[in-house]
C-alpha positions as a Markdown table, in Angstrom:
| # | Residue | x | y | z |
|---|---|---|---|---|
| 1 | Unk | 0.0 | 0.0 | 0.0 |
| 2 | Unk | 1.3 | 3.2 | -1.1 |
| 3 | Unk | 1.4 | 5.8 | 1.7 |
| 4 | Unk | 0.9 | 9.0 | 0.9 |
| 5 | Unk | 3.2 | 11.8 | 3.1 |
| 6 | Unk | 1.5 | 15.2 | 3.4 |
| 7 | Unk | 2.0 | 17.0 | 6.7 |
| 8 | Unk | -0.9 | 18.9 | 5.7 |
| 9 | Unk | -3.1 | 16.4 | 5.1 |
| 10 | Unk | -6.2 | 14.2 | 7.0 |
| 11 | Unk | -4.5 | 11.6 | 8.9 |
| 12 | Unk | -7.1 | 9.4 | 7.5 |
| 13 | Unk | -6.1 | 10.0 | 4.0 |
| 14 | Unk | -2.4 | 8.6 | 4.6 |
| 15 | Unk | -4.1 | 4.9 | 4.6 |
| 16 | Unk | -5.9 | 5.0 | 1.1 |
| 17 | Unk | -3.5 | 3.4 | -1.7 |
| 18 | Unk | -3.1 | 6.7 | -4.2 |
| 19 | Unk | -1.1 | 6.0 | -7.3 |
| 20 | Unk | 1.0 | 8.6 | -8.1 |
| 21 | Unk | 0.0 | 9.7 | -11.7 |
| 22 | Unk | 0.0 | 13.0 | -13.8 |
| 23 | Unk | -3.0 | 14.7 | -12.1 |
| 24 | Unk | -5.4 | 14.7 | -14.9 |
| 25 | Unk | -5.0 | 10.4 | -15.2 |
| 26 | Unk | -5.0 | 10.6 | -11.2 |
| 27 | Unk | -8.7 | 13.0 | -11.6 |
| 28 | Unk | -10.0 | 10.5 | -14.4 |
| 29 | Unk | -9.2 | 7.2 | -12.4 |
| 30 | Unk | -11.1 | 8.9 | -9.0 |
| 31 | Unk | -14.1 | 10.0 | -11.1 |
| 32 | Unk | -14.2 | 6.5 | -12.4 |
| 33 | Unk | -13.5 | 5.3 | -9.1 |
| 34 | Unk | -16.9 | 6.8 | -7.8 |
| 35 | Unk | -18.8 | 5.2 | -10.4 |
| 36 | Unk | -17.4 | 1.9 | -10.6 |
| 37 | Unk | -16.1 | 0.9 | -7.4 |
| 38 | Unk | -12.6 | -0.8 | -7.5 |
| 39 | Unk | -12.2 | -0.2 | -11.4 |
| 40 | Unk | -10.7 | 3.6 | -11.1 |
| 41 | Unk | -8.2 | 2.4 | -8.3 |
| 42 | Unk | -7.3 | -0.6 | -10.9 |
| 43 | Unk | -7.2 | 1.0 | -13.7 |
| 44 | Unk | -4.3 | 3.5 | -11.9 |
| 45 | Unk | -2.3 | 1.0 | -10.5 |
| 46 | Unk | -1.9 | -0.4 | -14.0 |
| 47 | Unk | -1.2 | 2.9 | -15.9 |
| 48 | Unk | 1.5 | 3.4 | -12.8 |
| 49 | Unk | 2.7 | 0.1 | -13.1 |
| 50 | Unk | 4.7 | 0.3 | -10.0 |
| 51 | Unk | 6.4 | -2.9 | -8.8 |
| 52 | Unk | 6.2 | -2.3 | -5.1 |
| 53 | Unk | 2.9 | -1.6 | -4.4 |
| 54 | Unk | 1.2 | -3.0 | -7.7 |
| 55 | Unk | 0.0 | -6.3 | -5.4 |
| 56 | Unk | -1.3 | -4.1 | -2.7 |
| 57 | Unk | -3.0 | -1.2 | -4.9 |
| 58 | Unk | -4.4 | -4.0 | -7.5 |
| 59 | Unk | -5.9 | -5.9 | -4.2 |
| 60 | Unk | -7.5 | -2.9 | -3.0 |
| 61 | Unk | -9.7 | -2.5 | -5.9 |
| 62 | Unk | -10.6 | -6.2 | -6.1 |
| 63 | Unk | -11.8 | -5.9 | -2.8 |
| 64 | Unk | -14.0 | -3.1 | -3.4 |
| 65 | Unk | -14.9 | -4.1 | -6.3 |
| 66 | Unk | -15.9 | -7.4 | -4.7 |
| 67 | Unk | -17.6 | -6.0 | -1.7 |
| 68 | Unk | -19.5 | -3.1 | -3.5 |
| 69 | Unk | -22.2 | -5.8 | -3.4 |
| 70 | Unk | -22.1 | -5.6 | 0.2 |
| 71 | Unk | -22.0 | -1.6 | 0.2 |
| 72 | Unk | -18.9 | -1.4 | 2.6 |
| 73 | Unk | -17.1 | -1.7 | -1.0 |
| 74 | Unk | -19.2 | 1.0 | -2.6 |
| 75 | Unk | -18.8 | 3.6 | 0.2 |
| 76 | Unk | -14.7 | 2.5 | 0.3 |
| 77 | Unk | -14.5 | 3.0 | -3.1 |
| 78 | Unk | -16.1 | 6.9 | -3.0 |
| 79 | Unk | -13.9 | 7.5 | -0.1 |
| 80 | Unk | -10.7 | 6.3 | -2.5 |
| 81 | Unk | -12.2 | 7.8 | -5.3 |
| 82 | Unk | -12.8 | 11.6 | -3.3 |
| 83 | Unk | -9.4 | 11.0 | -2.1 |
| 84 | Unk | -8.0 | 10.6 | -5.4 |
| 85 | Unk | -9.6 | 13.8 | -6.4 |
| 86 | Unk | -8.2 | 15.9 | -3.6 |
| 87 | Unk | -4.7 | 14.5 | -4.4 |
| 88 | Unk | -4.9 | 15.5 | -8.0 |
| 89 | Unk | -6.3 | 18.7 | -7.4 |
| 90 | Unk | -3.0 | 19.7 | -5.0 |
């Protein structure tokens, strides 16, 4: 899981996986991300393509993709997404 360091940022936030991309891709993949649950955060990790946290990142979308059915995945999945958002926006 990739950790993101901001001094200035919700504690909170730090735990969510953000991929770092060019900020439009990162704005794209959250958008996505609140519609389709899981796919935005997936389709980030593969356009990043990062070694070290691909596993984690890609495993994070399959679960809330997976438990979107059980809404605790859909709710994850606009929190990543929102987060994403914010992130690209900075």
């Amino acid at each position: 899981m990739a950790l993101v360091i901001n001094t200035n940022a919700n504690p909170r936030m730090q735990l969510l996986p953000i991929p770092k991309l060019k900020k439009m891709a990162l704005c794209w993949c959250g958008i996505i991300n609140l519609f389709l649950p899981g796919v935005g955060l997936m389709i980030a990790t593969c356009i990043e393509n990062n070694g070290g946290t691909f596993n984690a990142q890609m495993g994070v979308g399959l679960m809330q993709f997976l438990l979107c059915f059980v809404v605790v995945g859909f709710f994850w999945s606009i929190a990543n997404g929102i987060v994403m958002i914010y992130h690209a926006m900075q």
